[in-house]
N, C-alpha and C positions, 0 to 999 in steps of 0.2 A: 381916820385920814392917814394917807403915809407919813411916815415919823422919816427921822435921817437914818440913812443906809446903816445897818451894824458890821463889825466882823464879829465872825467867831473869836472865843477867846483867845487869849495870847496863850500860846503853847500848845492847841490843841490839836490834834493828829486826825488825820482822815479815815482813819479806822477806829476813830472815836465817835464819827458823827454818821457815815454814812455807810452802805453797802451798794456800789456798784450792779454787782451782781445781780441783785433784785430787779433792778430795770434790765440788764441783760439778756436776764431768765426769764423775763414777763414780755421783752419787743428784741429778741433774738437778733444778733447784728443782720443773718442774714435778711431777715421780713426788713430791714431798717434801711439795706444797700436795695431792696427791690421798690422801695416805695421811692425812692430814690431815684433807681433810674426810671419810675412809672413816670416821675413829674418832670424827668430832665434837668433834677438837682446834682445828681452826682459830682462830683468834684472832678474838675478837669486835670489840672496841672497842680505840682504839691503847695501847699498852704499851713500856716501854722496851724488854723481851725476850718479841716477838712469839713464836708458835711454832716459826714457817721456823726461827727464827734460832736457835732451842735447838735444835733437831735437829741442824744442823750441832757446835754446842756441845757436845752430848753426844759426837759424836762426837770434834773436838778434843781431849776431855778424855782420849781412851785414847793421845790423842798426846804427852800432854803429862801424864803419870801421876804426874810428881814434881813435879807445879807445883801451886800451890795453886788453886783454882777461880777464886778471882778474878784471878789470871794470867792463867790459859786465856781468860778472857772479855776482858779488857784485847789479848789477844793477838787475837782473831775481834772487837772492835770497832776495835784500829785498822787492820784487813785490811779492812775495812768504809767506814773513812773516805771514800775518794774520792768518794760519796756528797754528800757535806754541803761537801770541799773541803778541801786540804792543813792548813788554818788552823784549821780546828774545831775544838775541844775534845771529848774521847772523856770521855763520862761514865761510870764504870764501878759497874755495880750492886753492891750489899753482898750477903756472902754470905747474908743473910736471904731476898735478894729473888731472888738464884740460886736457891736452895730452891724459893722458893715457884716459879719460873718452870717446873720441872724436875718439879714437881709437878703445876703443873695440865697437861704434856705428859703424864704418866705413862708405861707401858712399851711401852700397846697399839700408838702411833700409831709408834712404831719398830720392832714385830714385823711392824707391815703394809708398812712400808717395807724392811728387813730380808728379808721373805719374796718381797715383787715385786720387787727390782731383783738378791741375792745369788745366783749359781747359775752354773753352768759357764760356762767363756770359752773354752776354745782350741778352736781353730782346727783343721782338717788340717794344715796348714803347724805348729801346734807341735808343738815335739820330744818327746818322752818321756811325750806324752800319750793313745797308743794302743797297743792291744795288737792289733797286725790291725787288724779293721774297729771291735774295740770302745773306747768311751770307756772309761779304766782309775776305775775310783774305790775308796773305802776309806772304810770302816766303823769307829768308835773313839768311844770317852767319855771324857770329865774334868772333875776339878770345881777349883773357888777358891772362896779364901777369904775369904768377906766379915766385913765387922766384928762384932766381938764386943757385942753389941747384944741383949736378953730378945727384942723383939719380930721381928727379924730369925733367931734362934735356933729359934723359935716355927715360921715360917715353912718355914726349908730346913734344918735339924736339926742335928746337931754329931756329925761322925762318931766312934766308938769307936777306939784304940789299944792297942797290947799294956801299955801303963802309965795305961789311961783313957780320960781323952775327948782329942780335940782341941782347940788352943788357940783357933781357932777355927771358925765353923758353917763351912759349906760349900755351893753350890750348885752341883746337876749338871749338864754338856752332852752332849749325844751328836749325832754330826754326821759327813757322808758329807763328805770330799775328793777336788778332782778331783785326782788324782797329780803328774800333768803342770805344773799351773800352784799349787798346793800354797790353791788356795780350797775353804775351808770353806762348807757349804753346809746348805740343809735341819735347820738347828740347831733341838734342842728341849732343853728347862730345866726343871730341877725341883731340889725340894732334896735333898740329898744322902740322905735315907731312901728316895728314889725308885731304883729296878735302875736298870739300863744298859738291861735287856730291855726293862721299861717303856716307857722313853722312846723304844726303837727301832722299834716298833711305828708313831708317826707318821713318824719319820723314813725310812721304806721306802717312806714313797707318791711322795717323788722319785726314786726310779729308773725305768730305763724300756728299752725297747728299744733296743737297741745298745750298753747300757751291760754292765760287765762289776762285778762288784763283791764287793772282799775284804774278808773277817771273819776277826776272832782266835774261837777255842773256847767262849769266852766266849760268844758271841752264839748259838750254832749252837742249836739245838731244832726239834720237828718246826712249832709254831706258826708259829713266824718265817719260818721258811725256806716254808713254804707261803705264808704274807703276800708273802714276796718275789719266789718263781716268781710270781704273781699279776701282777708288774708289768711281767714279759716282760725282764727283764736277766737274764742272766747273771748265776753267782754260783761263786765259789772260794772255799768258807768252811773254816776248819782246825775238825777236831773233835777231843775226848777219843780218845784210842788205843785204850780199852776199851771203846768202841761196839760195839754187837752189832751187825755188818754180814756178811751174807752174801754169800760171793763167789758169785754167780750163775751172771756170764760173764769167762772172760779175755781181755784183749783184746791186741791185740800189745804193744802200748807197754809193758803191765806193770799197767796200770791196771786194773780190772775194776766190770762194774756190778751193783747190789745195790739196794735197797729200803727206804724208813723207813717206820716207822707212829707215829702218837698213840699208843701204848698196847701190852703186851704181849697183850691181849687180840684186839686188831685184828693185832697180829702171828701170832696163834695160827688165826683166821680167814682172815689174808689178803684184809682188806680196809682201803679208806682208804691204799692204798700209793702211796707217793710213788719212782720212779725216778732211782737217781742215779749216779755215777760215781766211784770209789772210787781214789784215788793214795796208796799207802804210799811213802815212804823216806826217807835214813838222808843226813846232812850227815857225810861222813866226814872229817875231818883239820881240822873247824873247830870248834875251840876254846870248849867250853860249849854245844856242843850237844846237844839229846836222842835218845835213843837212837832214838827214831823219831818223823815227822811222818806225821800222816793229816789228806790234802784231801778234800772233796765239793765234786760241780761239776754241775750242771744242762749241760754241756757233753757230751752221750753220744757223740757223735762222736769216736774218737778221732783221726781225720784230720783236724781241723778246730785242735786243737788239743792235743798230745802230753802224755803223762805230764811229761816231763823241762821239756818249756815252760813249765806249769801251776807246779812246783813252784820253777821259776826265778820264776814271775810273780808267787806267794803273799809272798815277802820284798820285793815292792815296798811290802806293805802299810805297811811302817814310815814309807811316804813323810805317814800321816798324825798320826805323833809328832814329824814333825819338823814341823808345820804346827801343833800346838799348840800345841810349845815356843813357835816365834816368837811365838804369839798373847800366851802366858805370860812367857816372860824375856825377849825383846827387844822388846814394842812395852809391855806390862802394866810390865815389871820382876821381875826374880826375888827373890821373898817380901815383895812389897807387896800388900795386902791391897785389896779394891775399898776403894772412899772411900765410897759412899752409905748412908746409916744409915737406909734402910724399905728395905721386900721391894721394894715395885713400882721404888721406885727404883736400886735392885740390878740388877734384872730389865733396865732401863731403858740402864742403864753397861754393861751384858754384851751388849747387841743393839749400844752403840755401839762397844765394843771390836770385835766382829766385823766392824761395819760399815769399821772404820778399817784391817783386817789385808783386808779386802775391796779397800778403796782403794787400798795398796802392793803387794797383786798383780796387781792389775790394769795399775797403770801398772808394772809389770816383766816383765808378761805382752808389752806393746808393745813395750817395749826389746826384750824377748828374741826377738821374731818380727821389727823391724827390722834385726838386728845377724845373724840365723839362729844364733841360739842356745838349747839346753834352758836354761827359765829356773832351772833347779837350776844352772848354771852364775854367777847374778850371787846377790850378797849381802843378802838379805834387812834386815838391822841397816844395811850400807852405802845403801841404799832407805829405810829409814825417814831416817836423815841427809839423806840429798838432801829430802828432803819438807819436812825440820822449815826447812831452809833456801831452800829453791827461791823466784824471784821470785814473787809471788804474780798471782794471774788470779782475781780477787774479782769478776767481775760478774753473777755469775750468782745469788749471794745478796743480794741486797734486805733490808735491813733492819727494813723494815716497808710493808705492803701504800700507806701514803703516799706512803714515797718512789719507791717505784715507779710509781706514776702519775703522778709528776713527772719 
């Protein structure tokens, strides 16, 4: 649960906790002024907290989760100072005027920003980020908990439990990760009354050729799965074990290929058949496993890539739970609740939180192609610390469209 707002320590300098820069470098002012004027955010007339300068804000704020709002801003105003000159006085807006600032940005002009700059990064040179020729990625949902609030409850709903309801609503993500460099991508949002399916539905239109892409059982039906062959990736989804799948052909591997239809009527017909590629087996001597795993793979070649590969390659999926976690207990906090009390501004904290797990993997993603290493190799938590502390590189935020033509 949320605890009371902290400050940073007494004395502590801003080039002790954060690096501007990083966000700078990762959502370039300019992509920031374009996404900006896309949504008819721009700032009209001068204001103490122009729009540029809340977006960054927003962002900040998932860095800085246990700090009270007017921290985070005191902290991105005096990263901002050199502007005006070591000697200025940093005026720091009340949280009335945070609100209203955060309000008139609302959620859209971070979804537009969110949607054109977030999306795959590595490289050939990264490690652990291909399977073959294909880019690896994964499929998975989760939701958080926002505040306990009528009109926010109203919004994204308050999920049920075995003793009730939840203590508090919840809002949903569902979101493809590229494996390799652990960036969440293609993220859509709704409230927790919303499927997983639902929301997966737009999140399939980022795949694409060459990419390879795992699903838990959960996801699999003949709908999706036809949305997704549509986008030319590959696809290694696990299904229900009791799927009525005919073994057609066997192939050496062990594998064999078979057929889905919409409907048991189109199965009875033999039409609207979709071809696909069928791997059974059994995890023996590991501990809490089920008696048996069934894959499907758009992958009919078994030379291309084997039974035994496939089913090695299906348990990387989990590379996208550990990509949540970070998002949730080491950059969020574990059981702190968003802070923002309306929907859009909810909406708004969740595009920044993403944006800011965007920014410490990106710059980890460099470390780890400088040094030739999987960046599942460096520490994620040890990454956010270097950040909160690194000298800071503020010149690429302008504080307001004035100062800047000065």
């Amino acid at each position: 649960m949320a605890g009371v707002a902290a400050t940073l320590p007494t004395g502590s300098r801003i080039t002790d906790f954060i690096t501007l820069g990083v966000l700078a470098k990762t959502f370039p002012i300019e992509r920031v002024r374009q996404a900006l004027a896309e949504t008819g955010k721009t700032s009209i007339r001068e204001r103490e907290l122009p729009a540029q300068v809340v977006v960054y804000y927003v962002i900040m704020l998932a860095l800085f989760m246990n700090s009270s709002c007017k921290e985070v801003l005191r902290c991105l105003l005096e990263g901002l100072q050199w502007l005006s000159g070591p000697g200025a006085p940093v005026k720091i807006t009340g949280k009335s005027g945070i609100s209203q600032a955060r309000a008139r940005l609302g959620s859209e002009a971070m979804r537009r920003l969110h949607d054109d700059v977030v999306g795959p990064i590595a490289t050939r040179d990264t490690k652990g980020a291909w399977f073959k020729s294909w880019r690896l990625v994964s499929l998975d949902g989760s939701t958080f908990d926002v505040a306990d609030d009528p009109a926010i409850e109203a919004a994204f709903g308050r999920p049920g439990t075995g003793q009730g309801e939840s203590a508090f609503p919840q809002i949903r993500i569902v979101s493809l990760v590229e494996n390799g460099t652990h960036v969440l991508f293609a993220t859509q949002m709704a409230g927790c009354t919303t499927s997983e399916v639902a929301l997966t539905r737009d999140v399939l239109s980022a795949l694409g050729k060459g990419m390879i892409c795992l699903a838990d059982r959960n996801f699999f039906g003949y709908p999706l799965w036809k949305r997704a062959c549509a986008t030319e990736a590959d696809l290694v989804w696990r299904i229900k074990q009791n799927a009525r799948l005919k073994d057609e052909e066997r192939l050496p591997d062990g594998s064999y290929l078979s057929h889905i239809y919409p409907s048991d009527k189109d199965r009875r017909k033999q039409i609207n058949a979709i071809k696909i590629r069928v791997i059974d087996y059994r995890l023996d001597g590991v501990a809490d496993a089920e008696p048996l795993y069934r894959l499907v793979t758009t992958i009919l070649d078994h030379t291309q890539a084997s039974a035994q590969e496939l089913a090695a390659l299906y348990h990387e999926r989990w590379e996208i739970e550990t990509a949540l976690d970070e998002m949730k207990t080491h950059l969020r906090g574990a059981k702190i609740v968003l802070r923002s009390k309306t929907p859009d501004l909810v909406r708004q904290e969740l595009y920044g939180l993403l944006m800011a797990h965007f920014a410490i993997r990106g710059l980890m993603h460099e470390a780890a192609l400088t040094a030739e290493l999987d960046p599942d190799r460096l520490s994620f938590l040890h990454s956010v610390r270097v950040i909160r502390r690194k000298i800071i590189a503020s010149g690429g935020v302008p504080p307001s469209e004035q100062a800047l033509a000065a």
